[in-house]
N, C-alpha and C positions, 0 to 999 in steps of 0.2 A: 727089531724086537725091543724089547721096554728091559729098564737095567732088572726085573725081577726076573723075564723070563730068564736072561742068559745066569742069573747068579745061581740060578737052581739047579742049571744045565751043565756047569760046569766045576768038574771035581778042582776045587782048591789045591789040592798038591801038585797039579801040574800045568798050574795057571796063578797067578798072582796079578795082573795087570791086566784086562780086554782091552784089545785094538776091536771096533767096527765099521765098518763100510757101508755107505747107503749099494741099495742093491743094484744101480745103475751103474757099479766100478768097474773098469774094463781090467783085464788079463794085464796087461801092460803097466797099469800104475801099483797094483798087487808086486809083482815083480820088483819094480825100483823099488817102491819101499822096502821090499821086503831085502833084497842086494845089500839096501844101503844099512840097514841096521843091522847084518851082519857085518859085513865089512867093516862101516862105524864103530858099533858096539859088540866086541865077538863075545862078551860075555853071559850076554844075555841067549836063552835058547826059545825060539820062535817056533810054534806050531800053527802053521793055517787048517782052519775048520769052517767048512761049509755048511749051512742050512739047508735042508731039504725043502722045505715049506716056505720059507721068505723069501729063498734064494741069497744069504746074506753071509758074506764073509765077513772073520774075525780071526784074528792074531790073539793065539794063547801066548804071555810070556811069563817067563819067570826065568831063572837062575840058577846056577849049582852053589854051595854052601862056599867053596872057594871062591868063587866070584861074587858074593854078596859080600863077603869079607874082607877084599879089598877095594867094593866100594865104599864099604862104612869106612874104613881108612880116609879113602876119597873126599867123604863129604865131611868127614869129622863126626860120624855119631856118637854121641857120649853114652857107656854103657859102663854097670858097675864093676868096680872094680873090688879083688878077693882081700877079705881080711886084714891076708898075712900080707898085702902087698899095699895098707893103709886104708884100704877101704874108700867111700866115695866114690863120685863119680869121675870118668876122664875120655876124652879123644878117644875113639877105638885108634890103634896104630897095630898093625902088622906084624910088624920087628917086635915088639912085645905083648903077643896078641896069652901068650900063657899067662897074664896078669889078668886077665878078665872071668868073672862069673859065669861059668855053667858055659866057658869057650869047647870045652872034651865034646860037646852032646851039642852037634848041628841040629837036632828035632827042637831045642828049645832056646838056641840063646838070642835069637830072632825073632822079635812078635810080628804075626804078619802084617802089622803097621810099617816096619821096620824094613821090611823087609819089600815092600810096597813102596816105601819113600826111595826107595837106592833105586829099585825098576825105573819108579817115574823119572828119578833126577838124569839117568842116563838118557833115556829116552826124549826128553824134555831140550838137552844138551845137545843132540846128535846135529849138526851144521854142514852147512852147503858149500861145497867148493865153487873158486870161481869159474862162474857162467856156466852153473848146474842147471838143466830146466825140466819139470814134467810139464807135458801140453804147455798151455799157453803160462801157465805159471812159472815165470823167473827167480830164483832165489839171487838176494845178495851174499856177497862171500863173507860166511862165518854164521848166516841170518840160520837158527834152530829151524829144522824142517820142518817137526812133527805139530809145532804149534800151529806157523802157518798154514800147513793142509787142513790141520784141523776149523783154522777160520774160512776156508776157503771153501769147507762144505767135503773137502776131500775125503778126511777118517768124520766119519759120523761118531763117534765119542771115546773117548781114552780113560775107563776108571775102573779101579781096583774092585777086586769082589771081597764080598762079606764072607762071614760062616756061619751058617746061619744056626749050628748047634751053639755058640759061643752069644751069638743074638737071642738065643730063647733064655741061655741062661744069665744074662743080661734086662731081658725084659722081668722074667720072675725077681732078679735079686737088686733091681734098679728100680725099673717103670713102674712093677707092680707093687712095692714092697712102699706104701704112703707115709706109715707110720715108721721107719724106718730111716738109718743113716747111708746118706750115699756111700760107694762104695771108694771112698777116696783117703782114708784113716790109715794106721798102724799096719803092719802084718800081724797078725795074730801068732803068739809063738805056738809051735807042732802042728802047725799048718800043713806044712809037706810032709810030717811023721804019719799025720791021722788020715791020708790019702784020701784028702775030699777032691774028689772029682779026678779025671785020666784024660791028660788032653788029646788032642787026637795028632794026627802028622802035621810037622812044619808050623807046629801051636805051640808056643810057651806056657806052660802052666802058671796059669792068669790067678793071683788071689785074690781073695774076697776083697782085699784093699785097694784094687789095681786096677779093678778091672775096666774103668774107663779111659786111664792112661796107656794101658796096657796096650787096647784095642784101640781107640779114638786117636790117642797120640795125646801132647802134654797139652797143646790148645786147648781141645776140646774141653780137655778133664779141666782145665784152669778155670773156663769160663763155665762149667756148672758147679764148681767149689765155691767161686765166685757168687753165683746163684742161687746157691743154694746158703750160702752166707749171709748174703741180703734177704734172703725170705726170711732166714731165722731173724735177723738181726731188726725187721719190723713188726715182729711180735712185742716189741716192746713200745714204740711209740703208738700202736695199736690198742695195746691195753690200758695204755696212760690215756689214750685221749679218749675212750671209752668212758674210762673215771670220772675224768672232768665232764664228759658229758652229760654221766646219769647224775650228778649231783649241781649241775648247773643250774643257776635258778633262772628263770624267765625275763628277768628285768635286764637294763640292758647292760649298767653298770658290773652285776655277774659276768657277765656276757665277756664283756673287755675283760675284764682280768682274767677268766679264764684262756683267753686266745692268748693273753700278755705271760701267761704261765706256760700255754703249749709252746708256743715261739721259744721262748727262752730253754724247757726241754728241747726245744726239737733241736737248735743249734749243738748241744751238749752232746744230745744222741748224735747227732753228724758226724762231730770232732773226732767221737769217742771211736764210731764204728769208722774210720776212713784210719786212725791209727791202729786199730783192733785189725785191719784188713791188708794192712801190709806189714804188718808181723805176722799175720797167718798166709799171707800172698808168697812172702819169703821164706817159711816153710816148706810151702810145696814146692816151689822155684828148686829151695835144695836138693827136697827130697827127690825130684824127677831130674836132678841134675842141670837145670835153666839158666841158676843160678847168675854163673859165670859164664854163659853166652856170650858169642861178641857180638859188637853194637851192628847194625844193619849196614852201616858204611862202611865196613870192612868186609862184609859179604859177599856172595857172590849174584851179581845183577841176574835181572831177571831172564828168560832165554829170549822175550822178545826185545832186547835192548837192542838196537842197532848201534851200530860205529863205526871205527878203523881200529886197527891191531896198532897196537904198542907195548913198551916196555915201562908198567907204573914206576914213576918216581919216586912211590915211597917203598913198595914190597917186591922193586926186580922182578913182579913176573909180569907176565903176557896178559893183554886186558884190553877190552874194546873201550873205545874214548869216544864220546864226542863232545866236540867243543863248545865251552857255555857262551860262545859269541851265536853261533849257528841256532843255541836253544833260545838266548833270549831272543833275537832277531824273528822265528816262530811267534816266542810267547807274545812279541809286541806287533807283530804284522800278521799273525793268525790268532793265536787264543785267545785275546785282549779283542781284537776285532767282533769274534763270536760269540763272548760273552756277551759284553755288551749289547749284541742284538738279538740273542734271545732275552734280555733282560728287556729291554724297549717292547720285545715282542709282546712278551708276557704283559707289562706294565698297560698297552694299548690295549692288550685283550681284555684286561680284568676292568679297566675303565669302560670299553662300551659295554660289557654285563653291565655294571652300574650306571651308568647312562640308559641302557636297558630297561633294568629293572624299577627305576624311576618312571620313564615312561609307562610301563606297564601298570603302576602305583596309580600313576594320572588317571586313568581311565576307567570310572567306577564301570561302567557297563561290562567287562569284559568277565569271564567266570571266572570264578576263585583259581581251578584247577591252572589257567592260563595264568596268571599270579606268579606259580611257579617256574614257569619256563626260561628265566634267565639262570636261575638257580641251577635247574640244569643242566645249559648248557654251559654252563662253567663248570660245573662237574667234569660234562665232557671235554672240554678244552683242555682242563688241566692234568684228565688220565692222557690224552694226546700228548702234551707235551710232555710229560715225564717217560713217554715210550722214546719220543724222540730228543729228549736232552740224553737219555742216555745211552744212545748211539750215537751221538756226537763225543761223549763224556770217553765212550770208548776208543776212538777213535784218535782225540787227542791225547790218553792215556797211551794207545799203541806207538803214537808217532815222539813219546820219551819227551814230553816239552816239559812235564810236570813233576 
């Protein structure tokens, strides 16, 4: 089924994350998985649901409110903090979970962004003991299950559902609303006094300020502030070079000095909007709490990193390694190899087009239409290879050389 049928299909409150299966899944691999993410993961609660019509199984998952709350502990979700307790943002932590905003009332201190990212990160995390196998598929020990089934063809797709009343009201007060400011500003005060709007279960009462952050998570919301920043902020070199346009005279001497005048705005306008855009970048940074994130090298790797278990030298804990003799030895006896010969590749193919298209030049008899045939077929060469550079791209991405 396509992600609309199932999102429509499926009541939000007792699903947060779809598991699917192509409909060819046997009874047996339903099972393991199904074992393993209990056993792995017991906080999560699993419902299988079968299609009548496709024949197509799917894992409903979600979570109890205590169990969500100590995975945000887990991951470190930053959520606000009360007042009286300094306000800002901080780590959600457990041990002092009564310091946090609107912690009394499980229906809202969760967006189901929020509450989506804890599903996945478990799930994402869930690892193979040694000499775990389904069918012919071997897992290495520690290697994340659910990704590799997932490349394997095994789960046919793993993604959160929408809601789609919180989507309408989104399309109306975002997509449709032209003349208007996105929704990424101020909270308006007596917002929650003048009871605009009643969210529904397991929804945080989203406001008018929020509601991209709220729902999308801080990414998304980042990069259309961003977006929406840059649009406004070329209404100005817009109207200026407009000016200069309509009163430009014809001669060529006008000519140059008006380009010698836009250039010189235009650098100004650069300066201005690239310092104008990280005072307002660090605004929101704060305001969603981004701010003070840690750098990505202190994070935690991706689930499909392979390695060996060890005890990191700098933070005492438990961390898969692998050694940068083993990477670069790859990087220089495989991905240095590979590059380079699709780079050759490409280079010999673009020259006999042009060698080609030369010939084809030479030969007045031939028709016009035929003129363009190397054109073409270079066209088609080069959507070919960008299908197959990036299964290769993938491929050396999976294997951690880069």
């Amino acid at each position: 089924m396509s992600h609309k049928a199932w999102m429509k299909t499926v009541p939000t409150e007792n699903c947060d994350v779809l598991m699917t299966f192509p409909d060819t899944t046997d009874d047996h691999t339903l099972l393991w998985l199904l074992n393993h993410i209990r056993l792995g993961i017991p906080e999560l609660i699993v419902q299988v649901r079968h299609h009548k019509h496709t024949h197509v199984y799917a894992f409903f998952v979600t979570a109890t409110y205590e169990s969500l709350l100590r995975g945000a502990d887990e991951i470190g979700l930053r959520k606000p903090v009360k007042a009286e307790f300094g306000g800002g943002m901080r780590s959600f932590s457990c041990e002092e979970d009564y310091i946090y905003e609107n912690i009394e009332n499980e229906l809202y201190f969760f967006t189901s962004q929020e509450r989506q990212n804890i599903i996945r990160y478990w799930l994402e995390n869930l690892r193979a003991k040694q000499g775990e196998s389904l069918h012919n598929i071997h897992f290495l020990e520690g290697q994340p299950i659910i990704p590799e089934l997932a490349a394997r063809g095994v789960i046919q797709q793993v993604f959160p559902l929408h809601e789609q009343r919180i989507l309408k009201r989104l399309m109306k007060s975002w997509v449709q609303a032209v003349c208007e400011a996105q929704p990424l500003g101020k909270v308006p005060e007596g917002w929650h006094e003048r009871g605009l709007g009643v969210p529904a279960p397991l929804t945080p009462p989203l406001t008018p300020a929020d509601e991209i952050c709220d729902y999308f998570g801080v990414k998304i919301a980042m990069y259309f502030a961003w977006l929406g920043f840059y649009t406004s902020a070329m209404v100005y070199p817009a109207v200026f070079g407009s000016i200069l346009y309509t009163f430009t005279e014809s001669d060529q001497t006008s000519q140059d000095i008006c380009c010698v005048v836009f250039a010189i705005f235009n650098v100004i306008w650069a300066t201005l909007f690239l310092e104008e855009w990280k005072r307002r970048g660090a605004e929101f940074a704060y305001k969603w709490g981004t701010l003070d994130t840690p750098a990505e090298s202190i994070e935690e790797p991706r689930p499909q990193f392979r390695g060996i278990k060890r005890i990191s030298p700098v933070t005492s804990a438990e961390e898969f390694y692998y050694p940068p003799w083993k990477r670069l030895l790859f990087q220089c006896l495989v991905s240095l190899p590979i590059c380079l010969a699709c780079l050759s590749f490409v280079f010999l193919l673009m020259l006999g087009c042009f060698q080609l298209q030369e010939f084809v030049l030479s030969i007045q008899e031939l028709p016009r239409i035929i003129r363009f045939l190397p054109k073409i077929v270079l066209a088609i060469i080069v959507t070919a290879c960008d299908e197959a550079y990036k299964k290769i791209a993938y491929w050396l991405n999976d294997m951690g050389v880069w």
